[in-house]
VMD Tcl script that builds the backbone (N, CA, C; Angstrom):
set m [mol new atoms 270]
animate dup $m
set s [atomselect $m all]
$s set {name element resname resid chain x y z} {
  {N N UNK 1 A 131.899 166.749 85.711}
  {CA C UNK 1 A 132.088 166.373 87.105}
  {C C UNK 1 A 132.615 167.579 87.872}
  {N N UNK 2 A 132.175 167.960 88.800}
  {CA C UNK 2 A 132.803 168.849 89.589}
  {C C UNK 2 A 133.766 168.399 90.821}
  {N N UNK 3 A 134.547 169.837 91.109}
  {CA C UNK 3 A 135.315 169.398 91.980}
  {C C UNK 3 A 134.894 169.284 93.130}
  {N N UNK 4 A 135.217 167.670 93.918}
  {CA C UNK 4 A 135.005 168.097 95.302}
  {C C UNK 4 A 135.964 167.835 95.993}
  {N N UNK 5 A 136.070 168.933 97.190}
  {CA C UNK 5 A 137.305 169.283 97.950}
  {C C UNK 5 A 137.062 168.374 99.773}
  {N N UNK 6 A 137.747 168.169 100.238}
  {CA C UNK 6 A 137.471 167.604 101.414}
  {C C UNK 6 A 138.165 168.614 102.525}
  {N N UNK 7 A 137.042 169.005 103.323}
  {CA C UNK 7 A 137.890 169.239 104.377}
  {C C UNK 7 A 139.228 168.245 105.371}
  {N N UNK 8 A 140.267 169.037 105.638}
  {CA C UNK 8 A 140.756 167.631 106.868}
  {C C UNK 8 A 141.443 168.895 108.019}
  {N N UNK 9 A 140.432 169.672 108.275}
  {CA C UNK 9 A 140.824 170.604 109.318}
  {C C UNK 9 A 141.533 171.614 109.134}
  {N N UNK 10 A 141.275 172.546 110.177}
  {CA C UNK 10 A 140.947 173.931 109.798}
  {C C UNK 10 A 141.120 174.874 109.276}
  {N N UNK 11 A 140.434 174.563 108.232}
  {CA C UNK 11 A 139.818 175.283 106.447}
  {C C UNK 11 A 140.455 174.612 105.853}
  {N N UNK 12 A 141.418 173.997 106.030}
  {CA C UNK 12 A 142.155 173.698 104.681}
  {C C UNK 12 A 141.531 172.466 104.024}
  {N N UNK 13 A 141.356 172.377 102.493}
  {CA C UNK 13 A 140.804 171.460 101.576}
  {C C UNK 13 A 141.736 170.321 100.875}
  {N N UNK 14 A 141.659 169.449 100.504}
  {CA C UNK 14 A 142.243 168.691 99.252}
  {C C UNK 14 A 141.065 168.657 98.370}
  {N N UNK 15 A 141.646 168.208 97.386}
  {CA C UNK 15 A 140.687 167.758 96.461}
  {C C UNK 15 A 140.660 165.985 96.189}
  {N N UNK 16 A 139.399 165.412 96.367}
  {CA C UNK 16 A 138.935 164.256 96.796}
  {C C UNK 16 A 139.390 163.276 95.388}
  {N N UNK 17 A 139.625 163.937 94.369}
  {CA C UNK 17 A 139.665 162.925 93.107}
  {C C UNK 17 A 141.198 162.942 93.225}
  {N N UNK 18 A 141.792 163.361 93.872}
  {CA C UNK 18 A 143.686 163.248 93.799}
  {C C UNK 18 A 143.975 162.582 95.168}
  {N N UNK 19 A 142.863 162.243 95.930}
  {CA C UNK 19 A 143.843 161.173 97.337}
  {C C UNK 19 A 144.015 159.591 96.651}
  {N N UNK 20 A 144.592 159.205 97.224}
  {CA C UNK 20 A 145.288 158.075 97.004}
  {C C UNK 20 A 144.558 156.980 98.143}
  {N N UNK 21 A 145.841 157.262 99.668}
  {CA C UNK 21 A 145.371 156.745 100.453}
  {C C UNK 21 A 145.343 157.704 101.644}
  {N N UNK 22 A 144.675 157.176 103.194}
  {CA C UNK 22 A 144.575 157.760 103.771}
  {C C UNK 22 A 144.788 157.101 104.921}
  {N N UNK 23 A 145.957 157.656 105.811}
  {CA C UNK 23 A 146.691 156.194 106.582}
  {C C UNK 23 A 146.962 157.086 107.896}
  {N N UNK 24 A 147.238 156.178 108.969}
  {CA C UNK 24 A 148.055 156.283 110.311}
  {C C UNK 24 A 149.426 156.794 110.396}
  {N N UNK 25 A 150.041 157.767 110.817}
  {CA C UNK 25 A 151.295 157.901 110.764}
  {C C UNK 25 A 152.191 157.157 112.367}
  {N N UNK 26 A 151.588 155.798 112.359}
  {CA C UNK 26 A 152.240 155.399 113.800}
  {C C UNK 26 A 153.518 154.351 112.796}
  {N N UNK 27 A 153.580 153.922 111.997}
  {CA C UNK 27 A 154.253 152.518 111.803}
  {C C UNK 27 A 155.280 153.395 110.659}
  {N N UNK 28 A 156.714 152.643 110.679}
  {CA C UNK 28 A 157.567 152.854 110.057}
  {C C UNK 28 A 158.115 153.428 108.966}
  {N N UNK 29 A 157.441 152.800 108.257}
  {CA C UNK 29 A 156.736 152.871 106.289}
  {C C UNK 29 A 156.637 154.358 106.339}
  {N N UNK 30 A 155.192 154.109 106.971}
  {CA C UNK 30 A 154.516 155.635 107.015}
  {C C UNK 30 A 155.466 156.826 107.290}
  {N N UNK 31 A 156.432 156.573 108.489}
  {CA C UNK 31 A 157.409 157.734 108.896}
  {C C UNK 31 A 158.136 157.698 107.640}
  {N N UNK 32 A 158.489 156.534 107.082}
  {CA C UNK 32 A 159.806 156.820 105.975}
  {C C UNK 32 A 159.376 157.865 104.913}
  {N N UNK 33 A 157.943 157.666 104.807}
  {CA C UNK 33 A 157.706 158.070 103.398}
  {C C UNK 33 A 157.312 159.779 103.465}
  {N N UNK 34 A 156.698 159.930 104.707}
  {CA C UNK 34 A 156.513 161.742 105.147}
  {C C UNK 34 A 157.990 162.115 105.513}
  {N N UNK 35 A 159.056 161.803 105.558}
  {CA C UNK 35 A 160.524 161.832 106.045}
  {C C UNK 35 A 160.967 162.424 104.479}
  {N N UNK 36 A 160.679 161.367 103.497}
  {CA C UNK 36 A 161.350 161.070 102.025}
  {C C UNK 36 A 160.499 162.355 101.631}
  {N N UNK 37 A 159.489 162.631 101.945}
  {CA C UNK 37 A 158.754 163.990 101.124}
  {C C UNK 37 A 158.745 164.986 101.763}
  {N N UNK 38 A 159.180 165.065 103.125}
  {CA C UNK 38 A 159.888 166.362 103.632}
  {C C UNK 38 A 160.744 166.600 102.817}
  {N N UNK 39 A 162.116 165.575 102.852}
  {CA C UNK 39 A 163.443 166.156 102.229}
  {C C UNK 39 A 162.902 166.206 100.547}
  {N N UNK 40 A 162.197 165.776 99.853}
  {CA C UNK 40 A 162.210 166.409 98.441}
  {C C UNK 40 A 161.456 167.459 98.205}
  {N N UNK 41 A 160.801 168.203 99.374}
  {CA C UNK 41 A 159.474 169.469 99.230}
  {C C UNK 41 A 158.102 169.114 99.041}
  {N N UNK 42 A 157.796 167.535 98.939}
  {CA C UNK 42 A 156.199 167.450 98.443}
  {C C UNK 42 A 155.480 167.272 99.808}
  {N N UNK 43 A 155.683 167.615 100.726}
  {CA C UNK 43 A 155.185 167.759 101.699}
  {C C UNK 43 A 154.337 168.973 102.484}
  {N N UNK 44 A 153.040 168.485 102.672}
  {CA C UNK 44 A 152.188 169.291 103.078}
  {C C UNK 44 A 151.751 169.420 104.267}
  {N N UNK 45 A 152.178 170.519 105.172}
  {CA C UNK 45 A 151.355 170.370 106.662}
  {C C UNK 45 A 150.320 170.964 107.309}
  {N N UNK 46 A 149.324 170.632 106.956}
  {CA C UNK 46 A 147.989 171.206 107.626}
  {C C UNK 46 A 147.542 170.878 109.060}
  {N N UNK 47 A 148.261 170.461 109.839}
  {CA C UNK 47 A 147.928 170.271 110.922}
  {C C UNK 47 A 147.747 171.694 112.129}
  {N N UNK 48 A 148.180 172.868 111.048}
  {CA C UNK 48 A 148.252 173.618 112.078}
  {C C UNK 48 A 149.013 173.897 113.967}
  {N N UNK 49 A 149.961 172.896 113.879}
  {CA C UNK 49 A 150.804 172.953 115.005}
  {C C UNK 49 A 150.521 171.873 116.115}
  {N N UNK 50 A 149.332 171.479 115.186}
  {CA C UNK 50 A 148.886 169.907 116.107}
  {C C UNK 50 A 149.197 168.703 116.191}
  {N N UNK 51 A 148.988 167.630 116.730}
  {CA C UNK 51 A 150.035 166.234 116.265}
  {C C UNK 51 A 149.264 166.051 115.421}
  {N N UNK 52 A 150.517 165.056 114.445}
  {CA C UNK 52 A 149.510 164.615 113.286}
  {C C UNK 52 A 149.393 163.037 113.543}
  {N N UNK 53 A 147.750 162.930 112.986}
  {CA C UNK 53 A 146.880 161.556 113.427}
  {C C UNK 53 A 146.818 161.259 111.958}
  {N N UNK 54 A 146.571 162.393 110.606}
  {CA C UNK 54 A 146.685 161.477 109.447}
  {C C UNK 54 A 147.338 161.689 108.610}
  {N N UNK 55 A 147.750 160.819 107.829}
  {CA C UNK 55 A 148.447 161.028 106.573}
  {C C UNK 55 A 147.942 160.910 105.301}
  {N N UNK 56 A 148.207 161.755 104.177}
  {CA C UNK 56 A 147.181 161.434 102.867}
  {C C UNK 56 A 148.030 161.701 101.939}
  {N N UNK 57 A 148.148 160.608 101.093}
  {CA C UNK 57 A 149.409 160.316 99.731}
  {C C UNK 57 A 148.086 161.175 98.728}
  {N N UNK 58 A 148.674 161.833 97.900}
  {CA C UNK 58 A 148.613 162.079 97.085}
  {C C UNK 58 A 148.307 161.581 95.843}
  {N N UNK 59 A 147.884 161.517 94.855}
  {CA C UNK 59 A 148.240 161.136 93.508}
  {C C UNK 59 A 149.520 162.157 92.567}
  {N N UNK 60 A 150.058 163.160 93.361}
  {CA C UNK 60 A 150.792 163.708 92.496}
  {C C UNK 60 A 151.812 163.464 93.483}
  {N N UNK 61 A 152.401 162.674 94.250}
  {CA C UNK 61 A 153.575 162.551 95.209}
  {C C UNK 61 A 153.666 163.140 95.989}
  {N N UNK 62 A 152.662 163.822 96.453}
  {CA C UNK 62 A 152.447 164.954 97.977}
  {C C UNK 62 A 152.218 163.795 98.959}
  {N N UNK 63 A 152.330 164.568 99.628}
  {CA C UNK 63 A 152.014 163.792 101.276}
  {C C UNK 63 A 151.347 165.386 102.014}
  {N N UNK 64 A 150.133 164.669 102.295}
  {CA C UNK 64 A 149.354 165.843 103.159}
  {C C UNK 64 A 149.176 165.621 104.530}
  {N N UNK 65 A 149.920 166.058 105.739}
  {CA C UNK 65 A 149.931 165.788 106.987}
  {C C UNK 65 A 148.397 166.826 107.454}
  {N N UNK 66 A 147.478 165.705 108.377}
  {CA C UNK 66 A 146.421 166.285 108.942}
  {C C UNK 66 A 146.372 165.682 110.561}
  {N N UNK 67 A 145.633 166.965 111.486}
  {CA C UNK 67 A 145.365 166.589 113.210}
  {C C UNK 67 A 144.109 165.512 113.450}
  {N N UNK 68 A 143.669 165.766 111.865}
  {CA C UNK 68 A 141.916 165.146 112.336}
  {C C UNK 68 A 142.257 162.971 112.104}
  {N N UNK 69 A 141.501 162.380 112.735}
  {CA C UNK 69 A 141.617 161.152 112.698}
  {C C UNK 69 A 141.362 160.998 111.319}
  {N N UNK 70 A 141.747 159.608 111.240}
  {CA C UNK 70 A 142.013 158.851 109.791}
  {C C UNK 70 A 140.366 158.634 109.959}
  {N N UNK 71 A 139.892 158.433 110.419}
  {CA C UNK 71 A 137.961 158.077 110.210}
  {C C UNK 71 A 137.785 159.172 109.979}
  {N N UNK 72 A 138.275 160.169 110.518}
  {CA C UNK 72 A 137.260 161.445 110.151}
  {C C UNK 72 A 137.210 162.236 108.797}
  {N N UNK 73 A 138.427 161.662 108.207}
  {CA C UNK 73 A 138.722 161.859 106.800}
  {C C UNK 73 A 137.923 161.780 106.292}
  {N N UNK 74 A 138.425 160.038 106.680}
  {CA C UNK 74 A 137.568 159.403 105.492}
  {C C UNK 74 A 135.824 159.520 105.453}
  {N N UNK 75 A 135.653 159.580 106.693}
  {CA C UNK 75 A 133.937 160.044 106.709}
  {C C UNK 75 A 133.397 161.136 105.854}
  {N N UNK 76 A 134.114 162.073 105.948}
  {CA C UNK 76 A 134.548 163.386 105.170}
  {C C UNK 76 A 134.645 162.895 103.623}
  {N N UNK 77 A 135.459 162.204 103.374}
  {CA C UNK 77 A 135.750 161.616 101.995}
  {C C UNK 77 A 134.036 161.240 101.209}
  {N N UNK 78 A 133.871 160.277 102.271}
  {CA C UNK 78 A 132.616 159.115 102.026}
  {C C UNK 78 A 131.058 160.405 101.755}
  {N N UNK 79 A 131.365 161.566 102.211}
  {CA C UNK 79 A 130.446 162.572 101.911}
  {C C UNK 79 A 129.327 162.544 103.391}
  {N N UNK 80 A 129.904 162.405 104.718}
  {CA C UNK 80 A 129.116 162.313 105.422}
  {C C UNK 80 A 128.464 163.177 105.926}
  {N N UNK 81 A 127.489 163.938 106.361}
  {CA C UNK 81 A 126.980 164.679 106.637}
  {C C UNK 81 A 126.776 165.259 108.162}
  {N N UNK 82 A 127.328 163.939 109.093}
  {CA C UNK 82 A 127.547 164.164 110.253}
  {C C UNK 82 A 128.346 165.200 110.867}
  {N N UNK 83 A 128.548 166.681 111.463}
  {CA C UNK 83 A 129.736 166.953 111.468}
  {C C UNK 83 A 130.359 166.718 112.540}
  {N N UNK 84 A 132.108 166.480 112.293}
  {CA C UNK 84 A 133.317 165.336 112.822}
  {C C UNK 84 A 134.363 167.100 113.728}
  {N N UNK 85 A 134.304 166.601 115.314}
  {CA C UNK 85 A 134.519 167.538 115.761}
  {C C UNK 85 A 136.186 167.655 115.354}
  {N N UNK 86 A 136.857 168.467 115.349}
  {CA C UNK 86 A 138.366 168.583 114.913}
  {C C UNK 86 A 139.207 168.351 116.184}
  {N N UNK 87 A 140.348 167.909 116.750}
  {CA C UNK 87 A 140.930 167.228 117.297}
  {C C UNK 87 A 141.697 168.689 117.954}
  {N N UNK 88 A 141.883 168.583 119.535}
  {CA C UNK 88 A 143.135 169.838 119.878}
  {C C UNK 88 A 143.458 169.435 120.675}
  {N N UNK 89 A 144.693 170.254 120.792}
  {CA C UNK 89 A 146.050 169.646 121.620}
  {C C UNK 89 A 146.000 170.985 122.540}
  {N N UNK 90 A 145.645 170.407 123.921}
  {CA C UNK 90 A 145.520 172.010 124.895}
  {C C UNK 90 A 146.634 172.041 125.566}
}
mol reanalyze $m
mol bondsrecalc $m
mol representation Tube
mol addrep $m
């Protein structure tokens, strides 16, 4: 099986066999748990200085903060071929 990596904006990859889930960072939970993996270091920010629209748990206890929408991930995930314009904050 090879690896496949997902984009979630600009350049930066995960690798698609280690996401977990791929969620909203508007509701509580969600803040607690990118909060709880700031303060222990498993926290990842790829947003590049942009707000972040997604969040992606890990399978190894990371939390990967991304600008691009939670659909666009996952479209991304799903292997879509459409390409998903990236999100900016002017």
């Amino acid at each position: 099986m090879a690896l496949q990596l997902v984009n979630i904006g600009f350049g930066n990859m995960i690798s698609a066999s280690r996401m977990i889930s791929i969620v909203s960072p508007d509701s509580a939970p969600i803040r607690r748990i990118v909060q709880d993996s700031r303060d222990s270091g498993a926290l990842i920010d790829a947003t590049c200085g942009r707000k972040t629209r997604t969040v992606i748990i890990m399978d190894s206890d990371h939390v990967v903060l991304s600008a691009l929408l939670p659909e666009t991930v996952a479209a991304r995930f799903a292997g879509s071929t459409e390409p998903a314009k990236e999100e900016s904050e002017a």
